[in-house]
N, C-alpha and C positions, 0 to 999 in steps of 0.2 A: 702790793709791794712785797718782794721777796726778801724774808727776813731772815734765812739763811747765810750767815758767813764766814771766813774762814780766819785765822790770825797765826801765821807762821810767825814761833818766836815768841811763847808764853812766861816771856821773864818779866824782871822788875818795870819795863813799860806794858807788855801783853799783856799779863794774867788781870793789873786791875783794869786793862782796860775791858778785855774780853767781861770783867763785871760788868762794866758799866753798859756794854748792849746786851749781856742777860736780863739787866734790872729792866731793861727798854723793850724787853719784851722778843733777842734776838734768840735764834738756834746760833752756839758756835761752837766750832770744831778748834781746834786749838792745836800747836806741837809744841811737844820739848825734847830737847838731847838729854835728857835725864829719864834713866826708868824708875828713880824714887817719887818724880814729879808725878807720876803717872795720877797715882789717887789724889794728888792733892787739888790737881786740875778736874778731875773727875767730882770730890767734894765742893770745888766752886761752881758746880753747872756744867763744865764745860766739858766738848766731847773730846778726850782727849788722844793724840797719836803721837807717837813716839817716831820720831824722823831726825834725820841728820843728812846736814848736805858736805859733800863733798868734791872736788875739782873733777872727779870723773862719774860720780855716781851719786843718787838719791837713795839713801835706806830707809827701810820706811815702806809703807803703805800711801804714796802720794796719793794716789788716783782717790781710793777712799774719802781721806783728808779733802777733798777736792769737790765731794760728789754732792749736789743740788748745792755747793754754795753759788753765789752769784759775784760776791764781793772778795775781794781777798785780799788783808792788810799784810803788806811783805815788811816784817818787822825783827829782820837780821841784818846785824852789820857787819861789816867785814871787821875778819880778824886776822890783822897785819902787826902788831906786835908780836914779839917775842920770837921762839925758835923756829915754832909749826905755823908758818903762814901759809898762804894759802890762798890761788886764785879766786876772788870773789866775784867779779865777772862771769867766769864760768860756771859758778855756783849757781846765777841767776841765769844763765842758758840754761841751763836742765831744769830748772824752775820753769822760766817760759817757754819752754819743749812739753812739761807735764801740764802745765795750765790752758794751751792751746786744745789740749783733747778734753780738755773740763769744759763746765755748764760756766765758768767762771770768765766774766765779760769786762769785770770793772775791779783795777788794781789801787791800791791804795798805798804808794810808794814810801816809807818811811829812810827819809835820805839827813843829811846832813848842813849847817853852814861853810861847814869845811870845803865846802865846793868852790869856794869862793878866794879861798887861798890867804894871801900874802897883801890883799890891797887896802890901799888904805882909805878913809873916807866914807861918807854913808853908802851903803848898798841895797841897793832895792830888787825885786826879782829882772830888772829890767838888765839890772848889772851881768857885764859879762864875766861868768866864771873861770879863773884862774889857778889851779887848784896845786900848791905847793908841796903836797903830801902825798905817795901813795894809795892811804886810803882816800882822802878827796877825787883824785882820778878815779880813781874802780867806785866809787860811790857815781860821779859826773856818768857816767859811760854805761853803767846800770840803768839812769835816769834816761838815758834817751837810747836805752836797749827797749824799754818800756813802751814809752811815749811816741816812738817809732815804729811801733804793732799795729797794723792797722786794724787788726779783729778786736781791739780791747783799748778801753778807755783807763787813761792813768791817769790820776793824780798825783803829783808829787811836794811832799811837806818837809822842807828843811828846816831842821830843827836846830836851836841854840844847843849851849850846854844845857845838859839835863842836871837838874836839882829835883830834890824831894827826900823823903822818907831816907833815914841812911844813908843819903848820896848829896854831898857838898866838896866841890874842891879843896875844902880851907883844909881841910881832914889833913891833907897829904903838903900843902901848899904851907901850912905853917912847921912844917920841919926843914924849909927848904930854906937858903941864902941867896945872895945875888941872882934871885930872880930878874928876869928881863920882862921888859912892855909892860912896864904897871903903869902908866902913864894912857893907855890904850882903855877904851873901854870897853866891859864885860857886856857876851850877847849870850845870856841865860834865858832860863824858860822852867816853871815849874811840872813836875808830874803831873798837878791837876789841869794845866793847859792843854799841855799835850793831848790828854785822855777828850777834855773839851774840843780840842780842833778836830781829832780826828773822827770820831762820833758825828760832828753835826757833817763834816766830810762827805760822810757815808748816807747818814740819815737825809741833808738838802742834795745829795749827789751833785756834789759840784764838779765834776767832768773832766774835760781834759785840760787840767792847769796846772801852775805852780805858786807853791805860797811858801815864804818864810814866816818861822813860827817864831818870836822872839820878844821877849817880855819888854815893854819900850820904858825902859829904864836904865841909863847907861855910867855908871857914876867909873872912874877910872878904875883899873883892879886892885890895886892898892889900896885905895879906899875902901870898896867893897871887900876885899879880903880882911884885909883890917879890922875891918870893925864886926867880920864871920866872925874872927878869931876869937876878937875880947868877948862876943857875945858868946861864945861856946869855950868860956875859960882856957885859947890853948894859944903856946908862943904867937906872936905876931910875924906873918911870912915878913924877909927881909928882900928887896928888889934894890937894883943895881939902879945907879941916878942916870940910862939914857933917857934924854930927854925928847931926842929928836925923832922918834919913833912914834904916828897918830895913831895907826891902826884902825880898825875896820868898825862902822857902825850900823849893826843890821835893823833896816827898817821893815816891817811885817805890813806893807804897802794893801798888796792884796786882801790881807787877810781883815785890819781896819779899814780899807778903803772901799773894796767891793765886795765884801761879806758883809761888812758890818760887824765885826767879830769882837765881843768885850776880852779882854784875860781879865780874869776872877780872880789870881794867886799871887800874893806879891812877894819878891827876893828876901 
């Protein structure tokens, strides 16, 4: 088995993951847009390359980055807020433009729920995606720029909200008021899931599919924020009384049903 891989996108989900297939015994090559990260990547194992994508260009040493892996987790998201946005679609052409002339056969797609948009009701991967946002679009269109290749097998893993370590909604959500859709239930998913899905991904090579990753526990978000709040001593978010709003319930079908896949972290 070739234990070589590559993980574009050594942030707060990369770098621990990229531990966790050092500890498993992987070579991995790693990037960051940062050149202070340089050694810090370098201090956790990992081979590290200093790249950056852009709408017209890849800087960077791709090809390097690229060379004897077989595997390669695409773990960038688009970045559509604020001033400097930025084609993410095209980002990911010049990506599968440099990966087509690599040794690199099998993608390990790190996509979104947001693909899924505005519907309401359970959704399983069977559901058709509806995607009400920008980046859900250029997320969807990435996934089957992918999937679409016929020289290369992808995987694609839609991920809930990310929790973990420093990172919970409530942070930002309990300074806010008349919030909307608390009535809706939350479709979260822990850091150490994550790291768990995408790992055995790679390690049982699960091939050309799609799985939603999402922790099957769905209590309203009001509730669940609620009680983030009082349990990390901070105001309680305030949400507006619509009531008539269900919102969306992601079920991780494939991932309990034909993996067999436990989540280990709970919300």
């Amino acid at each position: 088995m070739n234990k070589n891989i590559a993980i574009m996108g050594c942030g707060w989900l990369g770098l621990p993951l990229a531990q966790k297939f050092i500890e498993k015994g992987y070579k991995v090559n790693g990037t960051t847009t940062s050149e202070n990260k340089i050694s810090l990547l370098a201090a956790k194992g990992i081979h590290p390359f200093l790249i950056s994508l852009s709408e017209t260009e890849i800087t960077g040493d791709i090809n390097s980055f690229l060379t004897h892996a077989h595997v390669l987790i695409l773990n960038v998201p688009p970045k559509l807020r604020g001033e400097h946005k930025e084609n993410y679609v095209k980002k990911m052409q010049l990506v599968l433009k440099a990966i087509k002339s690599s040794t690199v056969r099998k993608i390990v797609f790190v996509s979104s729920t947001s693909v899924y948009g505005d519907i309401d009701g359970d959704v399983t991967e069977d559901t058709k995606p509806e995607p009400s946002t920008e980046s859900g679009r250029q997320l969807l269109e990435c996934e089957e720029l992918f999937q679409n290749e016929p020289e290369l097998e992808t995987t694609v893993i839609r991920f809930g909200g990310l929790i973990g370590p420093n990172r919970n909604p409530v942070t930002m959500l309990s300074k806010r008021t008349n919030l909307k859709n608390g009535n809706a239930p939350i479709n979260l998913i822990h850091l150490n899931d994550c790291i768990k899905v995408i790992y055995k991904s790679v390690k049982e090579n699960w091939g050309q599919d799609l799985f939603n990753a999402v922790f099957p526990y769905h209590p309203s978000k009001k509730e669940y924020y609620s009680l983030q709040a009082i349990k990390n001593k901070l105001k309680l978010p305030e949400y507006a009384n619509d009531i008539d709003k269900k919102g969306k319930l992601i079920r991780s079908y494939n991932l309990t049903n034909v993996k067999d896949f436990k989540f280990t972290t709970t919300l």
